[in-house]
C-alpha positions in Angstrom: 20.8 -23.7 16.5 18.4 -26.4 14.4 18.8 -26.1 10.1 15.7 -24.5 9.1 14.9 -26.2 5.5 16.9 -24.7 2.7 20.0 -24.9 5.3 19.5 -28.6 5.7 18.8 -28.8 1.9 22.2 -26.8 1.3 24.1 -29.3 3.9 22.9 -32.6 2.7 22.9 -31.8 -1.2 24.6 -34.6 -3.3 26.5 -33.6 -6.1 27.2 -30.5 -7.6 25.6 -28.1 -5.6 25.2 -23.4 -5.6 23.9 -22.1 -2.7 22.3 -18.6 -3.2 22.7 -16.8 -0.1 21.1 -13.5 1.6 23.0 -11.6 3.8 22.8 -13.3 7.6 21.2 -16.5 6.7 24.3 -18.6 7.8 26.1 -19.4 4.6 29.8 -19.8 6.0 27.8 -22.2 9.1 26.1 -24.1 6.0 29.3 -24.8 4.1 31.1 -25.5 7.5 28.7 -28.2 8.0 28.8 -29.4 4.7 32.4 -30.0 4.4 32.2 -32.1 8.1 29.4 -33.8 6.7 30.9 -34.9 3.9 34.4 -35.9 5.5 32.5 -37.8 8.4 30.6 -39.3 5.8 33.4 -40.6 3.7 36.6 -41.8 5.5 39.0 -42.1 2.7 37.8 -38.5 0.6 40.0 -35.2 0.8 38.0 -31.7 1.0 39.6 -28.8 -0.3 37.4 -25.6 0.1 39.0 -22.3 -0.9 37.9 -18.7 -0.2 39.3 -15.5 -0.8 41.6 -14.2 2.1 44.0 -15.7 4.6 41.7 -14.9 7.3 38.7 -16.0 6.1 40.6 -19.6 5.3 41.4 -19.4 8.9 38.3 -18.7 9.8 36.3 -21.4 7.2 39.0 -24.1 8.6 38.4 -23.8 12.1 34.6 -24.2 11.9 35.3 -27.3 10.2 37.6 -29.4 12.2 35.2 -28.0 15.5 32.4 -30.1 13.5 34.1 -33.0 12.6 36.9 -32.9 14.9 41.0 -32.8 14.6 41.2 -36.6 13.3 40.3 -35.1 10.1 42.7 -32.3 9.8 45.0 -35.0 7.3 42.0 -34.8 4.9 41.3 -31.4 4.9 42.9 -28.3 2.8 41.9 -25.0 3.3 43.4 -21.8 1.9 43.1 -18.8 -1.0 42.6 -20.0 -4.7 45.5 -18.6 -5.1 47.3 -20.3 -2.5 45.9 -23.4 -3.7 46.8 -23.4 -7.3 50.4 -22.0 -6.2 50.6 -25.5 -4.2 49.4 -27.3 -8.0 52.3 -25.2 -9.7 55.2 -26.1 -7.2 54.5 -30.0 -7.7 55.9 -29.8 -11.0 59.7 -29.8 -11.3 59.3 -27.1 -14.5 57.8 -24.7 -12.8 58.4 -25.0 -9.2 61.4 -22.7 -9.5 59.6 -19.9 -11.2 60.1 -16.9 -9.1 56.8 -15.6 -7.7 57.0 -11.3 -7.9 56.2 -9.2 -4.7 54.2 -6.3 -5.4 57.0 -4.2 -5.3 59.2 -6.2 -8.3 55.9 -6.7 -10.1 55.2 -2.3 -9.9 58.9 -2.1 -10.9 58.7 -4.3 -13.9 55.9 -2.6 -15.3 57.7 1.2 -14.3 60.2 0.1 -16.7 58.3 -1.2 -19.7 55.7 2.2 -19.5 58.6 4.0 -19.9 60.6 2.7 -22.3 57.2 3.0 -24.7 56.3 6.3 -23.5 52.5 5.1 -23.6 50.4 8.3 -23.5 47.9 6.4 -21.6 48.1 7.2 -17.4 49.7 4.5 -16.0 46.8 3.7 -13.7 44.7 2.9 -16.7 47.6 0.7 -18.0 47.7 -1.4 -14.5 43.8 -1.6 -14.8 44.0 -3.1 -18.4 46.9 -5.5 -17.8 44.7 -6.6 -14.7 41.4 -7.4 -16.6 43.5 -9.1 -19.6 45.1 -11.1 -16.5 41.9 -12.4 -15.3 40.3 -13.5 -18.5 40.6 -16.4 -20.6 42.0 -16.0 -24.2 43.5 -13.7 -26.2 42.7 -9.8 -25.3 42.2 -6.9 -27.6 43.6 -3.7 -25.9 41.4 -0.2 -26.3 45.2 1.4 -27.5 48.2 0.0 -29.0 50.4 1.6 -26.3 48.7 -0.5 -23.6 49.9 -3.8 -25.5 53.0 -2.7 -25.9 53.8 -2.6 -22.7 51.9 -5.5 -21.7 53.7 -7.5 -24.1 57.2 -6.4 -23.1 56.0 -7.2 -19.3 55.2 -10.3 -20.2 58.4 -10.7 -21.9 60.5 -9.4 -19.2 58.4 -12.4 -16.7 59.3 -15.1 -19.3 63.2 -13.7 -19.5 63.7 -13.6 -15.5 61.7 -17.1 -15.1 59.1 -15.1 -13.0 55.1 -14.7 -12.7 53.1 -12.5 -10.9 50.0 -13.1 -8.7 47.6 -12.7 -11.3 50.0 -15.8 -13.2 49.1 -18.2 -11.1 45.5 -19.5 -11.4 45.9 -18.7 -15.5 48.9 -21.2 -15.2 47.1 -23.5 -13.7 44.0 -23.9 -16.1 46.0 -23.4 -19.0 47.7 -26.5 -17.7 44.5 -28.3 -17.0 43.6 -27.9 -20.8 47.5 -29.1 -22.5 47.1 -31.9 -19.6 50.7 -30.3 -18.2 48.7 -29.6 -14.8 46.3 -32.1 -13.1 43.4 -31.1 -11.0 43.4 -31.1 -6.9 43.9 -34.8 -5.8 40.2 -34.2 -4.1 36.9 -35.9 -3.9 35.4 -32.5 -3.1 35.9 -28.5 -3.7 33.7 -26.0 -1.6 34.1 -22.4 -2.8 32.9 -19.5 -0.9 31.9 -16.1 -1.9 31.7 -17.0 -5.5 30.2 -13.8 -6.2 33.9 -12.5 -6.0 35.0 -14.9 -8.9 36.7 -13.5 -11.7 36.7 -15.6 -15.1 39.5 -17.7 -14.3 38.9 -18.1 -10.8 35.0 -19.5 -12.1 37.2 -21.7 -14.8 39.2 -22.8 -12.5 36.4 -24.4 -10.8 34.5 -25.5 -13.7 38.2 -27.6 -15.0 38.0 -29.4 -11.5 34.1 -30.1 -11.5 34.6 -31.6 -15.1 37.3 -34.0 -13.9 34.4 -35.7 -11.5 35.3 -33.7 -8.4 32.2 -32.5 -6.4 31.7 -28.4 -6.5 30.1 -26.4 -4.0 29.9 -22.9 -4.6 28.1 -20.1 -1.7 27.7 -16.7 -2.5 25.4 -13.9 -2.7 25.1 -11.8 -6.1 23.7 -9.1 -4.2 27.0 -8.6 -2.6 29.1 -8.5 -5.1 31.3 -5.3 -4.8 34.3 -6.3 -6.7 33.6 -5.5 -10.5 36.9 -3.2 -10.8 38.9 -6.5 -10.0 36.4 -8.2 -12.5 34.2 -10.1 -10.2 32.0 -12.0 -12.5 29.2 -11.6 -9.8 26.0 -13.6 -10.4 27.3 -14.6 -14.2 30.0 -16.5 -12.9 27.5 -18.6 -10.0 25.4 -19.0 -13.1 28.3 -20.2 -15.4 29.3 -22.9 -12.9 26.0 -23.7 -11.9 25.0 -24.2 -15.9 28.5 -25.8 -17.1 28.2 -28.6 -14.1 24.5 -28.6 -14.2 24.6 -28.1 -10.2 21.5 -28.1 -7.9 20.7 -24.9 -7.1 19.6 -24.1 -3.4 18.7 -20.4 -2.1 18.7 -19.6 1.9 16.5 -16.7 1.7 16.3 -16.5 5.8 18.1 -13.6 7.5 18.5 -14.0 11.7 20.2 -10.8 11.5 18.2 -7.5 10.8 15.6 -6.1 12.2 12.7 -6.8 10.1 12.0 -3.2 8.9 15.4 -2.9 8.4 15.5 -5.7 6.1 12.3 -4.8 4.4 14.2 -1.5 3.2 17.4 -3.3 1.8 14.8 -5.7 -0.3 13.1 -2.9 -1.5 16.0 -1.0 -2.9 18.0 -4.3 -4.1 14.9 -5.1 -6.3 15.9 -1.9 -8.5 18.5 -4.2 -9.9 17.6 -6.0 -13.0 20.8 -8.4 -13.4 20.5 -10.4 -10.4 18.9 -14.0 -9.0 15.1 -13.9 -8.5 15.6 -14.8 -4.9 13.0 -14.3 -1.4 14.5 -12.2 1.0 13.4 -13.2 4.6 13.2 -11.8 8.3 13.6 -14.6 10.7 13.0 -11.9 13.9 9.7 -10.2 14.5 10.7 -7.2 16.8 10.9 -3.6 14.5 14.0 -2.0 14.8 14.7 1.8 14.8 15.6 3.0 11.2 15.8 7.1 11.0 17.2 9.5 8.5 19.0 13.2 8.9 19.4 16.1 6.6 22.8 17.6 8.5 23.4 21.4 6.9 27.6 20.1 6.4 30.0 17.3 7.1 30.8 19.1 10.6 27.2 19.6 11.6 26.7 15.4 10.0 29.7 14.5 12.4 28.3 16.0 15.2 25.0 14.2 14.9 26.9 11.3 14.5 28.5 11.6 17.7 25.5 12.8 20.0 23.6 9.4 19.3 26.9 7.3 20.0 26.9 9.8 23.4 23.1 8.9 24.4 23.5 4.8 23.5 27.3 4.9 26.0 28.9 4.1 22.5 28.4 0.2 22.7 28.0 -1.7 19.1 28.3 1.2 16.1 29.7 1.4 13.2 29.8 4.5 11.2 30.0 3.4 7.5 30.8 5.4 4.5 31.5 5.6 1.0 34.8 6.7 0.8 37.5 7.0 3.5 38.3 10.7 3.8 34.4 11.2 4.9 35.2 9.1 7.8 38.1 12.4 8.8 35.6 14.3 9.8 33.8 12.1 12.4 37.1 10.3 13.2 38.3 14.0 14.8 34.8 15.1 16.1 35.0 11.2 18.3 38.7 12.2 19.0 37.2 15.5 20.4 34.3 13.8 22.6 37.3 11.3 23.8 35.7 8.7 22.3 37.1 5.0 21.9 37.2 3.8 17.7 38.5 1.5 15.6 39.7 1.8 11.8 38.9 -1.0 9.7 41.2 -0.3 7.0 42.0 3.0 5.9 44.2 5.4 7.4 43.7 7.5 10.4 42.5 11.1 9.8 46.1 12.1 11.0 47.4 10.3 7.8 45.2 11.7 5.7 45.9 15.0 3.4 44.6 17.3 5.7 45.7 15.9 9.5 49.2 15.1 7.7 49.7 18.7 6.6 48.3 20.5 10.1 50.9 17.8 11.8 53.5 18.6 9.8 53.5 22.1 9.8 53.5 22.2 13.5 56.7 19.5 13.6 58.4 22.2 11.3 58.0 25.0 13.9 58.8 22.6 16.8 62.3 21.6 14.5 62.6 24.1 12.2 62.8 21.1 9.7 61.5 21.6 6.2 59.6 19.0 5.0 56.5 19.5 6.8 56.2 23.2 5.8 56.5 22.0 2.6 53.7 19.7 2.8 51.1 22.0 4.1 52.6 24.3 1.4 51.3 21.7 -1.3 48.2 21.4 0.6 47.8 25.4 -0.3 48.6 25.0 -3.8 52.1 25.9 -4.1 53.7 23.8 -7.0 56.0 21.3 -6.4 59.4 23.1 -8.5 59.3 25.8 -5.6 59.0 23.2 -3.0 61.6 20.5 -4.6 64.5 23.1 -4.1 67.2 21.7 -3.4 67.8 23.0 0.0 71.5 22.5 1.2 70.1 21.8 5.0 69.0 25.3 5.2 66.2 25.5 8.3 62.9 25.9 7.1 62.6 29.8 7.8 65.8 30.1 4.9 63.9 27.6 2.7 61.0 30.3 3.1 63.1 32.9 2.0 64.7 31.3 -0.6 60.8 29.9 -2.2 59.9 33.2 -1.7 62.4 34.8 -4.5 62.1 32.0 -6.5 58.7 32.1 -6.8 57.5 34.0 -10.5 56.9 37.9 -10.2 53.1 37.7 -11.9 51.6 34.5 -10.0 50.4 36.8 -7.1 48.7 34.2 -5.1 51.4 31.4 -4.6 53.9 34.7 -3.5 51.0 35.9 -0.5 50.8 32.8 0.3 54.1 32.1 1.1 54.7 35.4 2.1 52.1 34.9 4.9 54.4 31.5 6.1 56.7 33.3 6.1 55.9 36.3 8.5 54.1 33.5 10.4 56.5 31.3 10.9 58.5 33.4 12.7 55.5 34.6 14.8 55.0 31.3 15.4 58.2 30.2 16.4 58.3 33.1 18.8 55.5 31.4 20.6 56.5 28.4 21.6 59.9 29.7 22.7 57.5 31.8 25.2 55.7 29.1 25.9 52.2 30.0 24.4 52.1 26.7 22.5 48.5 26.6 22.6 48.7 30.2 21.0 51.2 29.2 18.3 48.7 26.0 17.3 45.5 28.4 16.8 47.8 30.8 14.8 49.3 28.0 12.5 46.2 26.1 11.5 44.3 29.4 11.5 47.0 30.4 8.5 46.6 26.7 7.2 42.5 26.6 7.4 42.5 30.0 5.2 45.1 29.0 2.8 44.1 25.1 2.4 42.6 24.6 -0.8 39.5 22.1 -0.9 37.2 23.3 2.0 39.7 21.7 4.9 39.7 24.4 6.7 36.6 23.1 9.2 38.6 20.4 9.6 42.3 21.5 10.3 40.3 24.0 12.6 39.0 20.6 14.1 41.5 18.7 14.4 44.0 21.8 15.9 41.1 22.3 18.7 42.2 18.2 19.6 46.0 18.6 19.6 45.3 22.3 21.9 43.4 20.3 24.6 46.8 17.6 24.7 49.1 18.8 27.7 52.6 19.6 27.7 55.1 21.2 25.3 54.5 20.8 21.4 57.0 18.5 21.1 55.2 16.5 24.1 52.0 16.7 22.6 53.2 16.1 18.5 54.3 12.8 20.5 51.8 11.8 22.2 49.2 12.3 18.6 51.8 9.8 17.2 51.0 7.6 19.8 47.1 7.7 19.7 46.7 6.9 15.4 46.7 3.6 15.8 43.5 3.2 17.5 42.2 -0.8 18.3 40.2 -0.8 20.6 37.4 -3.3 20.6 35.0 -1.9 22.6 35.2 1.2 20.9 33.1 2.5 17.5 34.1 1.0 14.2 34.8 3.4 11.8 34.6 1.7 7.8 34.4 2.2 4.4 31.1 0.0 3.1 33.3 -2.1 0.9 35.2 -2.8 4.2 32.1 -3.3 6.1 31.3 -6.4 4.0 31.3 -9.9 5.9 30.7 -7.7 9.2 27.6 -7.0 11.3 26.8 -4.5 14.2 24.1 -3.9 16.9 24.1 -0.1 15.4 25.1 1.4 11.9 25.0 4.6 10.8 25.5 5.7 6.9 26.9 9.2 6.3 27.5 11.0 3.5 23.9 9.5 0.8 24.1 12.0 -1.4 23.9 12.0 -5.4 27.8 12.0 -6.5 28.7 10.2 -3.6 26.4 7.1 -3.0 26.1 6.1 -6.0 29.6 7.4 -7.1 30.5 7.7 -10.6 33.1 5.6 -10.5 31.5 2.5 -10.6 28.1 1.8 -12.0 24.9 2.1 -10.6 23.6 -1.1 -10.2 27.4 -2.2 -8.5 26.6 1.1 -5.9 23.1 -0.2 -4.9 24.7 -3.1 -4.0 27.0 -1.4 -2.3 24.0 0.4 -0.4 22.5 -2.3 0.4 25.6 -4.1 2.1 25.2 -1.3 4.4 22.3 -1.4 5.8 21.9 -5.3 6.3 25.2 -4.9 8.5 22.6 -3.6 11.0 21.2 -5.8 13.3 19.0 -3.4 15.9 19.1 0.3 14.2 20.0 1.8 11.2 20.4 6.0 10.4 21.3 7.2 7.5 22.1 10.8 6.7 23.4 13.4 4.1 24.9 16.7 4.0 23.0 19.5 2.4 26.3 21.3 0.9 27.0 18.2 -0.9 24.4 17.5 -2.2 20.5 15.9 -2.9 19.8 12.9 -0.8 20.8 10.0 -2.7 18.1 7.9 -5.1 18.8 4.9 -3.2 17.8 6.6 0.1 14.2 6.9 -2.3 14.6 3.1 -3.9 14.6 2.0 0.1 11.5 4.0 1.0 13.0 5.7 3.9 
């Protein structure tokens, strides 16, 4: 396909050069060209272009070499930033034997050091601190003195065991570029991609190699930028580079994706940010797509929507996006119910989740008489933990029952009828399957689990025991053959993804669920970061969009307003 204008502009730039790009208007084809452009161009220059995941490397990489060809692999580099600046610290002999922490060692370090300061601050919030003071420049003032503490001792404990960890590696590196220990890529030219991502030192990191004469490119789309909880810089950091190098600035405002009244109503709500580039949004096609909204009464009644449309389009090209992944459970069991082919990008299968976990469980307990998953569907009901953690001497799970049950304190009526009730039917259960009614013994069991789940599951477990009563054979047959369908891949099948994991994807057919206030926007992040989020979305659609809510969760969202649908 022939450049349109600002693509050719974005291609053939000279010099420092930030490419503002909308969603679909060919940004990784534009920097793909650049690069072979610029090595076909120059025969001695080396390219190193960096982006954030392996597979997006991979991706960025191959594009290239298909434009310019293989002779030029030799002069081409192509990985994560942090890959990259790992190779920059290993060339140096006093620090290429610094041991680089897995995630595991790095969580263990930082175990230890919370706990020897008994820092009254959750050790989330600790991990979430140390990670923002990792990717900033200079010295950082903690909110509490406990938080420094340990930060400090972690730090010490890294310098002691000659180690670093991830977020070590690009702040090595520039703090090297500036004492002159470290020297810049042996390149003629960097190309990032999704700069929006960019945290300070990433956007530093940059900036260091653009000021030693190497040519920057940077391509992202402020408008996309999801990542402020890993302190993505977003459109500040573009604008930093683009300011500090005093880089051409280029926007490619033409999307070949979405329908045009699709992308009419993702303009319409991203304008409601105020911090963001004054950029056109375009529609290259002219034919309208379908764009529709529902008002289900529940998640069940949303799901089954959901599903109907898949049915009348034979299930070809959707993904079902959502905020969160546990409002994905509900539809993942009503397509598991219609016998419906999906995929899970990311996320965990509604099997693994709190509530399919516990109705599994429980019924692997009264198949073995093993413990462990009574207990967890226990849990799910409310019973605390002491009860649960007894130590229980390989006692079967109708003794540990017994043994709960007279533990369990004289005035907290509820946890006692509750496991009172397992107990009785447990047995009952048991009895069952040893007659052969399994089908019987699964209605029973996640009959007792729906009424005694706290958090509204109940729809669901009653959902997802209707699935696993259809399965043929013995419990133990059909427990096995579940196992056997959570990992579901196939291609042709409906996506099922979280909006943040939609990003970088696209689909003949999306469909939003769960817009309501409290959800979409959600209050953990902030507003202008969820509209964003929104607005990702929709412009994965190419052909037709629907969005829906659930009135027992809520008002429709604002954004569904901001869009004019």
């Amino acid at each position: 396909m022939q450049l349109n204008q600002q693509q050719a502009r974005a291609v053939n730039a000279l010099g420092h050069c930030s490419v503002l790009a909308c969603p679909g208007s060919g940004k990784t084809r534009v920097l793909s060209m650049r690069a072979a452009r610029l090595l076909s161009e120059n025969k001695t220059g080396r390219l190193c272009a960096v982006t954030f995941t392996r597979d997006a490397a991979a991706e960025l990489k191959s594009r290239i070499l298909h434009l310019c060809g293989e002779r030029e692999a030799k002069r081409l580099a192509v990985g994560t930033f942090h890959s990259v600046a790992l190779s920059q610290i290993r060339r140096l002999p006093h620090l290429s034997s610094m041991k680089l922490l897995s995630d595991g060692e790095r969580m263990g370090l930082l175990r230890r050091c919370y706990s020897q300061y008994k820092c009254d601050v959750p050790f989330d919030k600790v991990l979430s601190a140390i990670d923002r003071a990792k990717s900033r420049l200079g010295q950082t003032i903690f909110s509490d003195p406990g938080i420094e503490d340990v930060f400090n001792a972690y730090q010490h404990l890294l310098a002691t065991e000659h180690g670093m960890d991830f977020a070590d590696i690009l702040l090595t590196v520039v703090n090297g570029f500036r004492d002159e220990s470290i020297k810049p890529l042996a390149v003629r030219w960097l190309l990032a991609d999704e700069f929006q991502d960019a945290d300070e030192v990433q956007a530093q990191w940059v900036i260091e190699h653009g000021m030693a004469g190497i040519e920057v490119t940077i391509v992202g789309d402020d408008d996309q930028s999801l990542y402020s909880f890993r302190n993505a810089l977003g459109y500040a950091g573009m604008l930093r580079v683009s300011q500090t190098l005093v880089a051409q600035e280029i926007t490619l405002p033409i999307n070949y994706r979405c329908a045009p009244n699709i992308l009419a109503h993702a303009a319409r709500l991203i304008a409601n940010n105020p911090n963001r580039a004054n950029k056109a949004i375009e529609a290259a096609r002219d034919a309208s797509g379908i764009v529709k909204t529902h008002r289900a009464a529940d998640r069940s009644d949303e799901a089954s929507l959901v599903v109907e449309a898949i049915k009348k389009s034979a299930g070809q090209g959707w993904a079902i996006l959502a905020r969160t992944n546990s409002l994905l459970e509900v539809v993942e069991a009503e397509l598991l119910a219609s016998s419906i082919d999906y995929t899970l990008s990311g996320g965990k299968s509604v099997w693994d989740g709190v509530t399919g976990s516990a109705l599994v469980g429980l019924l692997k307990s009264i198949q073995s008489d093993g413990w462990t998953g009574m207990a967890n569907a226990l849990s799910v009901c409310g019973i605390k933990s002491e009860l649960l953690n007894l130590h229980h001497d390989d006692k079967s799970c109708g003794q540990m029952l017994e043994r709960i049950l007279i533990h369990a304190p004289e005035n907290d009526v509820r946890t006692r009828k509750t496991i009172e009730s397992a107990r009785r039917g447990y047995a009952e259960w048991r009895r069952q399957i040893a007659d052969g009614n399994t089908t019987l013994a699964i209605y029973a069991a996640s009959n007792w689990l729906a009424q005694h789940a706290k958090q509204d599951r109940g729809n669901l477990v009653k959902k997802l025991a209707g699935i696993i009563a259809r399965l043929k054979g013995s419990l133990a047959q059909r427990l096995n053959t579940l196992s056997r369908t959570t990992d579901r891949t196939n291609a042709t099948g409906v996506v099922l993804s979280t909006l943040h994991g939609s990003k970088g994807l696209e689909f003949d057919s999306v469909w939003i669920i769960g817009a309501e206030n409290g959800n979409l926007p959600h209050p953990d992040s902030t507003e202008e970061e969820e509209r964003r989020l929104f607005y990702v979305g929709i412009t994965r659609a190419r052909n037709r969009l629907e969005i829906s809510s659930s009135i027992e969760d809520g008002l429709d969202s604002r954004f569904i307003i901001e869009a004019g649908f």
